[in-house]
C-alpha positions as CSV (number, residue, x, y, z in Angstrom):
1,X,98.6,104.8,106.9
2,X,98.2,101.4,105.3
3,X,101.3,99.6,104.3
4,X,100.3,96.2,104.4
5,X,97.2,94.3,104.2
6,X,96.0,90.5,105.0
7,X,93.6,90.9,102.0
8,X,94.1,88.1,99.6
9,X,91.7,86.4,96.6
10,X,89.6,83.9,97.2
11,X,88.2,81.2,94.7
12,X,85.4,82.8,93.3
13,X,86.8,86.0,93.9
14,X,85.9,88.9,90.9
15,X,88.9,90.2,89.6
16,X,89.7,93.8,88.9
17,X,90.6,93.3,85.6
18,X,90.4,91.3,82.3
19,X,92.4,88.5,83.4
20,X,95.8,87.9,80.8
21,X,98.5,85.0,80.7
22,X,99.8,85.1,84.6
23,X,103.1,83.8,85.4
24,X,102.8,80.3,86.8
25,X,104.7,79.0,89.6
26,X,106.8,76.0,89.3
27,X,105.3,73.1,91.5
28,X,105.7,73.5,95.2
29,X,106.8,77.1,94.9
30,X,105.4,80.5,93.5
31,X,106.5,82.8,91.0
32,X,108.8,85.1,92.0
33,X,109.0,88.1,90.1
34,X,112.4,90.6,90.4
35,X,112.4,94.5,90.5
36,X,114.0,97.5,91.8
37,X,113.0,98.0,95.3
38,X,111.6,101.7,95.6
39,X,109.7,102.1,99.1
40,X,110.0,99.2,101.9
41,X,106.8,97.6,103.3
42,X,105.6,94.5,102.7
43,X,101.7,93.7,101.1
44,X,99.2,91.3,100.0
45,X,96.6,91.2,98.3
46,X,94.9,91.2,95.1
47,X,96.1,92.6,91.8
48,X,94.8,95.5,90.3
49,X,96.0,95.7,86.7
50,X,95.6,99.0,85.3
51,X,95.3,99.3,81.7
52,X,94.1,102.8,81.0
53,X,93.2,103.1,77.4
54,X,90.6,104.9,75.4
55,X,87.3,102.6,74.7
56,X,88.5,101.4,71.3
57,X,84.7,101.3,70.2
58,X,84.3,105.2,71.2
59,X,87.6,106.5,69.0
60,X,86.2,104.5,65.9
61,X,83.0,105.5,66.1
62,X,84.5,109.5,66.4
63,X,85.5,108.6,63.0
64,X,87.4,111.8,61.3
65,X,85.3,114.0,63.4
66,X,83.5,115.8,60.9
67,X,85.3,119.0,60.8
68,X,84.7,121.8,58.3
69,X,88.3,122.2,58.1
70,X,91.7,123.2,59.6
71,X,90.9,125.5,61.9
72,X,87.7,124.0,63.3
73,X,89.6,120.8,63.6
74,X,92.4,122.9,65.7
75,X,89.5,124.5,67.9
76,X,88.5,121.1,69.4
77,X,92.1,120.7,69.6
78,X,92.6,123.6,71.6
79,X,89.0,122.7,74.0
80,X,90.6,119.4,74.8
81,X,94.0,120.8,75.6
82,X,92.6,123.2,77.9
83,X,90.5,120.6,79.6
84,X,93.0,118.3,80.0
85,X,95.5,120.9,81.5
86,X,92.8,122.1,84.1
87,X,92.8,119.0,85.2
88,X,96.5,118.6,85.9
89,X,96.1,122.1,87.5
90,X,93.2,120.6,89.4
91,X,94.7,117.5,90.3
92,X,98.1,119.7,91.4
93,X,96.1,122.4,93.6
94,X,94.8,119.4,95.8
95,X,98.8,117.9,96.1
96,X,101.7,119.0,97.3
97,X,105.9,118.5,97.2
98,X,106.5,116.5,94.0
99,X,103.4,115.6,93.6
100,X,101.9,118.7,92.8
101,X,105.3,119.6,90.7
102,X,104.6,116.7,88.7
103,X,101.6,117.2,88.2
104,X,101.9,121.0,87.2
105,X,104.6,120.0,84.5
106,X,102.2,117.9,82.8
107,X,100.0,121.2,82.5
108,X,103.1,122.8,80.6
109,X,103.8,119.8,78.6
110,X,99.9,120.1,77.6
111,X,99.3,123.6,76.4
112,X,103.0,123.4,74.8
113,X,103.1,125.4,71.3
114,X,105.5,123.4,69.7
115,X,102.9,120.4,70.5
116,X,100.2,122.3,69.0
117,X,102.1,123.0,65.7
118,X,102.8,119.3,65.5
119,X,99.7,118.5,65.3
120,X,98.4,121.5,63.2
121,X,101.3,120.5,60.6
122,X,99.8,117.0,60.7
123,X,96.1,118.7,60.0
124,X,97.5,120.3,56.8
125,X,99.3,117.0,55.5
126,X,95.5,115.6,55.7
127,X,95.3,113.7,58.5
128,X,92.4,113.6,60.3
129,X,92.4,115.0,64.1
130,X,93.1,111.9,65.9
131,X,95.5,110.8,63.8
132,X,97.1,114.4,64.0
133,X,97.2,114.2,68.0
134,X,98.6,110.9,67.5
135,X,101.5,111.9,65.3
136,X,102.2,114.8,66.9
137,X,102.7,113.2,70.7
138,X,105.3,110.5,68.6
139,X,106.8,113.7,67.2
140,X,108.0,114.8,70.6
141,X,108.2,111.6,72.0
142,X,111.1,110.8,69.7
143,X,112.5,113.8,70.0
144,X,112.5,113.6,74.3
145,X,113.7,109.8,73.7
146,X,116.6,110.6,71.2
147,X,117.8,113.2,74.4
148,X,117.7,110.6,76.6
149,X,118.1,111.9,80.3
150,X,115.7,113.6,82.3
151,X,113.8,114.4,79.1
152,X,113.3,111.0,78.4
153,X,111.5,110.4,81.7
154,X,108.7,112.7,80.2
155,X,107.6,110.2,77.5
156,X,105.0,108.1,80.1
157,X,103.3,111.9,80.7
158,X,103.3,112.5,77.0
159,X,101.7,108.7,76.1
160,X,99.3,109.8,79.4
161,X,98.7,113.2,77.7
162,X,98.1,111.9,74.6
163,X,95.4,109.1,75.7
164,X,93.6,112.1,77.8
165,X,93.4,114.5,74.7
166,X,91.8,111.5,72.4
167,X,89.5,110.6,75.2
168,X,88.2,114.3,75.7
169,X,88.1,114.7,71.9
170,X,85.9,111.8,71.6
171,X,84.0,112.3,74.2
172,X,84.9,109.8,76.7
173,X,85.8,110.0,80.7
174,X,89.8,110.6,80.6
175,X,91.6,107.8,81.6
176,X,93.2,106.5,84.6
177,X,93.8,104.1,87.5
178,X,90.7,102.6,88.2
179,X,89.3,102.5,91.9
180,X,89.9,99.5,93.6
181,X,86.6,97.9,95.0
182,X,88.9,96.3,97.8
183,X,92.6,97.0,99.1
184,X,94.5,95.9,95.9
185,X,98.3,96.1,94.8
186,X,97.9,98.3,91.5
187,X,100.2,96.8,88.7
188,X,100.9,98.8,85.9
189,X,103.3,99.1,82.5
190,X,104.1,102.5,84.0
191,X,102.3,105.3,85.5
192,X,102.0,108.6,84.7
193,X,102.0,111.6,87.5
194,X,98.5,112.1,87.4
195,X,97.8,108.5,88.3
196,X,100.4,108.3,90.9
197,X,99.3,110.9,93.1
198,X,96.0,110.9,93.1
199,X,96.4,107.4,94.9
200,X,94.8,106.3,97.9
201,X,97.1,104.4,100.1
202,X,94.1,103.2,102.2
203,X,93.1,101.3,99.2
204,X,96.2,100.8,97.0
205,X,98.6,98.6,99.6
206,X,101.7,98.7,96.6
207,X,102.9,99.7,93.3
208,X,104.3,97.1,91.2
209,X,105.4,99.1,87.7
210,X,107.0,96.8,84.6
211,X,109.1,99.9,83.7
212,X,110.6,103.3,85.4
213,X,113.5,103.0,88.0
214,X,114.6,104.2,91.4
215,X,114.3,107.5,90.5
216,X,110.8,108.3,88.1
217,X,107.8,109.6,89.4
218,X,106.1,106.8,90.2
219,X,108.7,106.1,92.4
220,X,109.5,109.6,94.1
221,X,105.4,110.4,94.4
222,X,105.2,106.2,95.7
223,X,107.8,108.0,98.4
224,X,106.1,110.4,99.6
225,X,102.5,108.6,100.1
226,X,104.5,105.8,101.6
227,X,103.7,103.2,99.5
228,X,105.6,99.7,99.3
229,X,106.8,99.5,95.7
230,X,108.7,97.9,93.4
231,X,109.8,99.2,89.8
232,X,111.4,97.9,86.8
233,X,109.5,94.5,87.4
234,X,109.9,92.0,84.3
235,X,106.6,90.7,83.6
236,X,104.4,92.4,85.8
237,X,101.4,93.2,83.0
238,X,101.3,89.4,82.6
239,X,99.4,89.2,86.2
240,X,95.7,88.6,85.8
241,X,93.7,91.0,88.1
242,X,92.6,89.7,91.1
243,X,95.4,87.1,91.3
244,X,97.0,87.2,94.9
245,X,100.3,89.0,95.4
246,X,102.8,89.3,98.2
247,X,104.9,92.7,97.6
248,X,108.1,93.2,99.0
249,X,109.1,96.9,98.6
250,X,113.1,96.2,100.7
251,X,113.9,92.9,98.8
252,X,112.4,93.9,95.5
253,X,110.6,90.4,95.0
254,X,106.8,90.3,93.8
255,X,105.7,86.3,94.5
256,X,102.2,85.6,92.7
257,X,99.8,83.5,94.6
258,X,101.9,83.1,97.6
259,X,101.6,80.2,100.4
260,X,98.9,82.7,102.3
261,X,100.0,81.5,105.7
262,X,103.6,82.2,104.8
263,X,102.1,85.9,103.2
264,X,100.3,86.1,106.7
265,X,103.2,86.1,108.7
266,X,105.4,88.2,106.3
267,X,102.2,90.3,106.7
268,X,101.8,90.7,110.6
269,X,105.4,91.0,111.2
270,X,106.0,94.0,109.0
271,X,103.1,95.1,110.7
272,X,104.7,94.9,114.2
273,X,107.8,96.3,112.8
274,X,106.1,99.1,111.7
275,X,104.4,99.6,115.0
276,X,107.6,100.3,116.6
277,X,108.9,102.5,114.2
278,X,105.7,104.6,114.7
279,X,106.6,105.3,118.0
280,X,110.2,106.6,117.0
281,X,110.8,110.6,117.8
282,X,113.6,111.4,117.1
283,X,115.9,113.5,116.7
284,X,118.3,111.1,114.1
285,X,121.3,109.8,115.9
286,X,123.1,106.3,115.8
287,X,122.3,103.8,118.7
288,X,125.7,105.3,120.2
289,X,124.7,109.3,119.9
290,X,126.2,110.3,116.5
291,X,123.8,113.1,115.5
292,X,122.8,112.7,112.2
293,X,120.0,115.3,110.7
294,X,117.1,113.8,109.7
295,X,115.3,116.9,107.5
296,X,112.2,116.8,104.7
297,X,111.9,118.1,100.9
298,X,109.4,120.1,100.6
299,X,108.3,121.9,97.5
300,X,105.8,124.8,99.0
301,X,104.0,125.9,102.2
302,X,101.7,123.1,102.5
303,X,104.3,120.2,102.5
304,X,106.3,122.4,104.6
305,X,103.7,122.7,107.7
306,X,102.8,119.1,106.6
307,X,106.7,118.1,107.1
308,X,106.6,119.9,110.7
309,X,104.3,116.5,111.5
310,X,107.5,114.3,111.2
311,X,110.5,114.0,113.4
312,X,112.7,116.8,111.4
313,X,115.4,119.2,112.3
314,X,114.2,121.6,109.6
315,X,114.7,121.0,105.7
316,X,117.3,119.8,103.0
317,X,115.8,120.6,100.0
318,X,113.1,123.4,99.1
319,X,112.6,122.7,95.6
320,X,111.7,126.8,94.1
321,X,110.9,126.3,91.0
322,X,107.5,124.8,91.8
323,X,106.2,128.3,91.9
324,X,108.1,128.8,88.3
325,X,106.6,126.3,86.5
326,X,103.3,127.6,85.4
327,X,104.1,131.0,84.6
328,X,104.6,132.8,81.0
329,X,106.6,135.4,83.1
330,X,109.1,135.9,86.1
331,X,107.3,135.8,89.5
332,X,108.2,139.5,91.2
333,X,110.6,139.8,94.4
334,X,107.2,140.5,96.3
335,X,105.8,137.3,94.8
336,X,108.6,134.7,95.3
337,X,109.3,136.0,98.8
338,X,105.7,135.4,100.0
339,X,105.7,132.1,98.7
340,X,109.4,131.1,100.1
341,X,108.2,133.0,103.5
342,X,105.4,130.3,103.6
343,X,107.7,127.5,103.8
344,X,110.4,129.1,106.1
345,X,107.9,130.1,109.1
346,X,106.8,126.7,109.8
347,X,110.1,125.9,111.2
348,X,110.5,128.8,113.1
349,X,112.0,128.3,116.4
350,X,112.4,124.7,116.2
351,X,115.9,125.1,115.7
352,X,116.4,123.5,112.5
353,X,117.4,125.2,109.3
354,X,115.6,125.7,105.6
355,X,117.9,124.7,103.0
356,X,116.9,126.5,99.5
357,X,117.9,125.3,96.4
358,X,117.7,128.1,93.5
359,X,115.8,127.4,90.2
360,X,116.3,124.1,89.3
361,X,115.1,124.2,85.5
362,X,116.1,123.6,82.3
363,X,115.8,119.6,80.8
364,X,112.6,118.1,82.0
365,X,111.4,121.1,83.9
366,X,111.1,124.0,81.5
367,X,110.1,127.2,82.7
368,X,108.9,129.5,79.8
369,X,111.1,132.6,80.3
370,X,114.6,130.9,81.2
371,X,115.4,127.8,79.7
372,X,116.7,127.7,76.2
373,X,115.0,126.2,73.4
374,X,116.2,124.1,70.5
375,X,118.8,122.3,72.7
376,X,120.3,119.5,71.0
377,X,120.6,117.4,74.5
378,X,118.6,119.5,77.3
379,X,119.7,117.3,80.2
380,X,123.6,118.2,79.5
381,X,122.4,122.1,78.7
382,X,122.1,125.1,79.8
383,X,119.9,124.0,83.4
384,X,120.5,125.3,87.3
385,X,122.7,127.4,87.7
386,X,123.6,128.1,83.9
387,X,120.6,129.7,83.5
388,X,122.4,132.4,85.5
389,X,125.6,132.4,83.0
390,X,123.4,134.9,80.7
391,X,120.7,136.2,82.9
392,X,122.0,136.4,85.9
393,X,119.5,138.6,87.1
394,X,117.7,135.6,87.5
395,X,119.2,134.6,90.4
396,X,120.1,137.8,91.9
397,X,116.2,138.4,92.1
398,X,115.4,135.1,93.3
399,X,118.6,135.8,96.5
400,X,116.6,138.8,97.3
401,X,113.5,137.1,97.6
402,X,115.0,134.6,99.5
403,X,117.1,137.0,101.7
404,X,113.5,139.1,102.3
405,X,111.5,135.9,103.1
406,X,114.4,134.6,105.7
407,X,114.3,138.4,107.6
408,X,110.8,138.5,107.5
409,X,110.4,135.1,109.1
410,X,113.4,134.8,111.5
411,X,114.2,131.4,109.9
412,X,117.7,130.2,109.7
413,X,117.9,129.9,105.2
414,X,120.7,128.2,103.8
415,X,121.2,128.5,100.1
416,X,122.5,126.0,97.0
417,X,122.7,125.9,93.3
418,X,122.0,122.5,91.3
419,X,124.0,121.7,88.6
420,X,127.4,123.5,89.9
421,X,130.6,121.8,87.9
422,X,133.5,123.5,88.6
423,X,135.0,125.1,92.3
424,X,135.0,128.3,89.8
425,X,131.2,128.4,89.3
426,X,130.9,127.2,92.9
427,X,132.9,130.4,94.3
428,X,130.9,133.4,92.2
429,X,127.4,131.8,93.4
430,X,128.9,131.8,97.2
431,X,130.2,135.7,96.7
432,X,126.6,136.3,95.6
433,X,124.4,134.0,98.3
434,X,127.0,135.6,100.9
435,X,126.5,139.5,100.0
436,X,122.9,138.9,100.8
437,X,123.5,137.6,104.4
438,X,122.9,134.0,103.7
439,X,124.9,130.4,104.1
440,X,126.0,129.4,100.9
441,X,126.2,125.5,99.7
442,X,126.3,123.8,96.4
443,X,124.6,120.8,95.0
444,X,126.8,117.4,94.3
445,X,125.0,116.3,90.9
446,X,127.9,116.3,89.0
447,X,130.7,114.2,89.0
448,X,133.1,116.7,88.5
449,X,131.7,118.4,91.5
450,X,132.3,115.1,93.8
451,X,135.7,114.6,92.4
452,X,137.0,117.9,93.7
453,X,134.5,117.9,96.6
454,X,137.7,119.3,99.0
455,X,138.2,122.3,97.0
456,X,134.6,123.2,96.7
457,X,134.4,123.3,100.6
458,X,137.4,125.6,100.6
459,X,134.4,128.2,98.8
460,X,131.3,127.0,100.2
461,X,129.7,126.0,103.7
462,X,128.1,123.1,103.1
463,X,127.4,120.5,100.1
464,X,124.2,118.6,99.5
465,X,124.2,115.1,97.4
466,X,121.6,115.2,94.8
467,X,121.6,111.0,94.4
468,X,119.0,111.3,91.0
469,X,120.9,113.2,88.9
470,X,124.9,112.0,90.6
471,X,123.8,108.5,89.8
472,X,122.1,109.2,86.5
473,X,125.7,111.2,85.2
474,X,127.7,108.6,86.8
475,X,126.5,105.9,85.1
476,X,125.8,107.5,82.0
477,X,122.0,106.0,81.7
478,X,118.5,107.5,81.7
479,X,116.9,106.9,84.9
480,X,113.4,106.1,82.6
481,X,115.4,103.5,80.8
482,X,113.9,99.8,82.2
483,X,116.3,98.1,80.8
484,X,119.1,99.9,82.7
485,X,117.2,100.1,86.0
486,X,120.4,98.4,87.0
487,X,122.6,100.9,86.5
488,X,120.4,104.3,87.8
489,X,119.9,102.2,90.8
490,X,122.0,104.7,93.6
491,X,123.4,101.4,95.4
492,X,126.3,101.5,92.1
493,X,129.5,100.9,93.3
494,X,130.8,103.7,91.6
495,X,127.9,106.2,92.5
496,X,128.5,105.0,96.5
497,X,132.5,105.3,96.2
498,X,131.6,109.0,94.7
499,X,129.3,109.9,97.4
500,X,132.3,108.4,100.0
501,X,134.3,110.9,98.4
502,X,132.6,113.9,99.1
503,X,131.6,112.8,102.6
504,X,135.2,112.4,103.5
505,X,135.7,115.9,102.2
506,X,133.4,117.2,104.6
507,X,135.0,114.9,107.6
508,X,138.2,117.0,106.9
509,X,137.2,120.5,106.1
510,X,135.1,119.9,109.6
511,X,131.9,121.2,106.6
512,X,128.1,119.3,106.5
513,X,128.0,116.8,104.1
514,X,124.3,115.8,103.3
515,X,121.8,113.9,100.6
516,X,118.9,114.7,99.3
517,X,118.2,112.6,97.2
518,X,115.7,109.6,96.7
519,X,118.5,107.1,98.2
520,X,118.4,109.0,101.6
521,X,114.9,107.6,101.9
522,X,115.9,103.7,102.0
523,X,116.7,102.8,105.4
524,X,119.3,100.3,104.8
525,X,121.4,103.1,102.7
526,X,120.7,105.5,104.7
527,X,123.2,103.7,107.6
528,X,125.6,102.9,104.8
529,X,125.7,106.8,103.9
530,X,126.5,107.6,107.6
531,X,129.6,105.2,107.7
532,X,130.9,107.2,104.8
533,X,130.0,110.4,106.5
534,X,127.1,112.1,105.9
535,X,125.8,114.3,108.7
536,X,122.1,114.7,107.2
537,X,119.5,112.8,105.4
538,X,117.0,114.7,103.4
539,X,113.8,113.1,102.3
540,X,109.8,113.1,101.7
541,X,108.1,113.3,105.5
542,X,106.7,109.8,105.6
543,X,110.5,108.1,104.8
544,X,111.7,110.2,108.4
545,X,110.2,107.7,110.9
546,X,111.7,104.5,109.3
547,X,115.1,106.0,108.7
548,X,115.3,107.1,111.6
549,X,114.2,103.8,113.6
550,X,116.7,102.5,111.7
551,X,119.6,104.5,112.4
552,X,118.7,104.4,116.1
553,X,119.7,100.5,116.1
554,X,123.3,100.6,114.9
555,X,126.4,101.9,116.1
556,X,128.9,104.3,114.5
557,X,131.2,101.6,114.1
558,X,128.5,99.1,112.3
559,X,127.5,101.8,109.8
560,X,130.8,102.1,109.0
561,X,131.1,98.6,108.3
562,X,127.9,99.0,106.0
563,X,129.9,102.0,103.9
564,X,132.4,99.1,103.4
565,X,130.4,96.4,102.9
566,X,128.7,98.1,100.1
567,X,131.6,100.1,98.7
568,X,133.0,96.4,98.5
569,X,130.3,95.2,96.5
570,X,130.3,93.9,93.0
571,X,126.9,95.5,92.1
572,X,123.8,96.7,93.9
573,X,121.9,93.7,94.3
574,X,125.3,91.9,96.0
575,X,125.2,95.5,97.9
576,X,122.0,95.3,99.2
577,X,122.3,91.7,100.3
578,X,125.9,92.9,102.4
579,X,124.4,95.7,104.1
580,X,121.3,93.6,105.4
581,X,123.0,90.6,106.3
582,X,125.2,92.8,108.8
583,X,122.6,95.0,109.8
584,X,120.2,91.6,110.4
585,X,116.7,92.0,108.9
């Protein structure tokens, strides 16, 4: 896999896009632009700057349309939609983990009725087509913004929705990320799903992204293909394509038209760092033997025999409702168990363990016959585990499946609920997860949860830190908000001393303590989370090998030191900075 490239722009080099007002570089030095780093790696090369919009020309020469009336205008709508949702389907079929999740969702969101009555109330106001797509989309977008949360984060697929629908209405190629003629760092104001994972990273060396944070899909899909990136970059769009870039995925820093010697070298000795961590093997432990798991999410069978690839002891997060998310009705036992028995059997007899987390919907992942509509604020509803409050046959079905899938395999399952607020809640879902054979374990989303982490590991066996949505609750700020980037970053003070918490819990009840979240993926966190504690690391396969590498250089006792250092911190930037100056490059 690419990660970093000694392409760069020459003088009469073409760029990739129409060239806009590029941030100059004082005398003597180069712009350097600040983000959130997402994925570490270091590239240059030239600047692809996407700016995926319908030909202008093409929507005014579609005019009105010409429709006879209403319900003509609403069967166009309806061709469009279904075209554009094929697509996503398409796109999703050829994924896999959260790619293909993603990617499915934006199917839902497509064919949703309530977006097709928005636009058919816009139809009968007068408005032309177009126009009614247009008002429509800013209907819901509005109505996903005002709800802030996870629901928010849905606004870039609704905008790239929205541009896709015009574009097959007027009969234009839908738009995307254009191909790179050459190994370019794609800048963008955002991307949606379908642009993110569809990426090459032989061609596309970073992501640079003016909005979205730590935890969007850019960011979690930019994860998984291994790509350096950087998010939440101020004045990234003002780059003109083709101008040379040097990309710094672990400091965060985009510097525009670089010294290229200086790039060269920051170029070749990433590269030879990343040589070495190639050759790492596993299995995780500190330079001093303290075991720590190293495990992958997965999301279905193909990441799961694609995860068997990487250096893991088995998996910390099967995400279920994948196989949920494009149904009008409830899989069947049979059903769910063959798909669950697909990702269990690939770990077979390697001595690791699957760990299953039940339906996660509700919020941003609606699944048409459990979550609750009309919801004032969706992301502090009725999602996870309350879906179970008043159906739980829900989740007894889903157990069974997962109980069937485990004895049919031979796999070691464990099983944990998302969302799980009090030790109460906690207790009942063990009694069920334990009547059907199985290890039961809770997820640490909530504060609430982390706060009385002891007394939920006098009911459960194991907790597992979901960093996205701790952090997000923590700090009270939508994880799609740029402009609080800052505060869903999961290197908070007051996310890391909750996380400390919980891991010191688990040190006492003598109970695994792991994450599964996004920050278990950044290398230099990843040593600060085993000073606190933490026995296992859950992440996409390609973030194993540089974790991993990583822990294998430090002691115990230093990572310890890095739990303090960056519990001592003032804010995440000053955390960062702590941790890497002990831990030395």
């Amino acid at each position: 896999m690419v990660t970093s490239s000694d392409t760069h722009r020459s003088p009469d080099a073409t760029p990739d896009a129409t060239p806009s007002a590029t941030p100059r570089a004082t005398p003597g030095a180069p712009a350097l632009l600040h983000g959130t780093p997402v994925v570490p790696g270091v590239a240059h090369g030239p600047a692809l700057v996407a700016r995926a919009e319908v030909d202008p020309a093409a929507v005014a020469a579609f005019g009105a349309g010409g429709f006879a009336g209403e319900e003509e205008a609403l069967a166009a709508y309806d061709a469009a939609v279904d075209a554009v949702a094929k697509g996503f389907e398409h796109k999703a079929g050829r994924a896999s983990g959260a790619a293909a999740e993603v990617l499915l969702a934006s199917a839902g969101l497509t064919r949703d009725k309530g977006l097709r009555s928005a636009v058919r109330k816009q139809l009968r106001t007068g408005a032309d087509l177009l126009a009614g797509v247009g008002a429509g989309v800013e209907q819901f977008v509005s109505v996903f913004t005002s709800m802030g949360g996870l629901m928010a984060e849905r606004v870039t697929d609704l905008h790239d929705i929205e541009r896709r629908l015009v574009a097959r209405l007027v009969g234009e190629p839908e738009p995307g990320v254009p191909n790179p003629s050459r190994p370019s760092v794609l800048v963008a104001e955002d991307l949606a799903p379908s642009d993110t994972a569809g990426l090459d990273p032989e061609v596309v060396l970073a992501l640079v992204t003016e909005r979205g944070g730590p935890t969007s899909h850019t960011a979690i899909i930019a994860r998984q293909l291994g790509i350096p990136c950087v998010v939440g970059t101020a004045g990234a769009t003002g780059i003109a394509g083709g101008t040379a870039l040097l990309v710094d995925g672990t400091a965060g820093t985009v510097e525009v038209e670089p010294e290229e010697s200086l790039a060269r070298q920051r170029v070749e000795a990433d590269r030879a760092m990343r040589a070495v961590l190639a050759t790492w093997g596993g299995p995780g432990a500190t330079a001093d033997g303290t075991p720590v798991k190293l495990l992958a999410n997965v999301a279905d069978g193909e990441s799961a025999r694609a995860a068997t690839q990487a250096p893991v002891e088995g998996v910390g997060l099967f995400r279920t409702e994948l196989c949920f998310l494009n149904r009008r009705d409830e899989p069947s036992v049979e059903e769910q168990a063959e798909i669950y028995a697909g990702v269990l059997e690939p770990f077979v007899g390697q001595g690791g363990h699957v760990v299953v987390r039940t339906l996660d919907a509700g919020s941003d992942k609606p699944i048409a016959f459990a979550t609750h509509e009309g919801e004032e604020n969706p992301a502090l509803g009725v999602r996870g585990l309350r879906l179970s409050f008043d159906n739980p046959g829900l989740l007894e079905r889903q157990l069974d499946a997962i109980a069937s899938a485990a004895e049919r395999t031979g796999a070691e399952a464990w099983v944990m609920a998302p969302m799980v607020a009090t030790v109460a809640e906690a207790a009942e879902f063990a009694g069920q997860v334990r009547r059907h054979g199985l290890r039961a374990g809770v997820m640490v989303e909530v504060p609430s949860a982390a706060l009385l982490a002891h007394r939920m590991l006098e009911v459960v066996d194991f907790l597992s830190i979901g960093t996205n949505d701790l952090t997000q609750y923590t700090m009270a700020a939508d994880r799609m908000a740029t402009d609080l980037a800052h505060l869903t970053d999961p290197w908070q003070p007051a996310v890391l001393q909750l996380i400390a918490i919980t891991a010191e819990a688990g040190r006492q009840a003598g109970k695994p303590v792991g994450v599964c979240g996004e920050a278990a993926a950044d290398p230099l966190l990843a040593c600060a989370l085993v000073g606190m504690g933490v026995t296992s690391l859950s992440m996409a396969a390609a973030a194993v090998r540089p974790v991993g590498a990583r822990l294998s250089t430090v002691s115990i006792e230093t990572c310890e030191e890095a739990a303090e250092a960056a519990l001592s911190a003032s804010d995440p930037r000053a955390a960062r900075d702590a941790v890497l100056a002990l831990l030395g490059g």
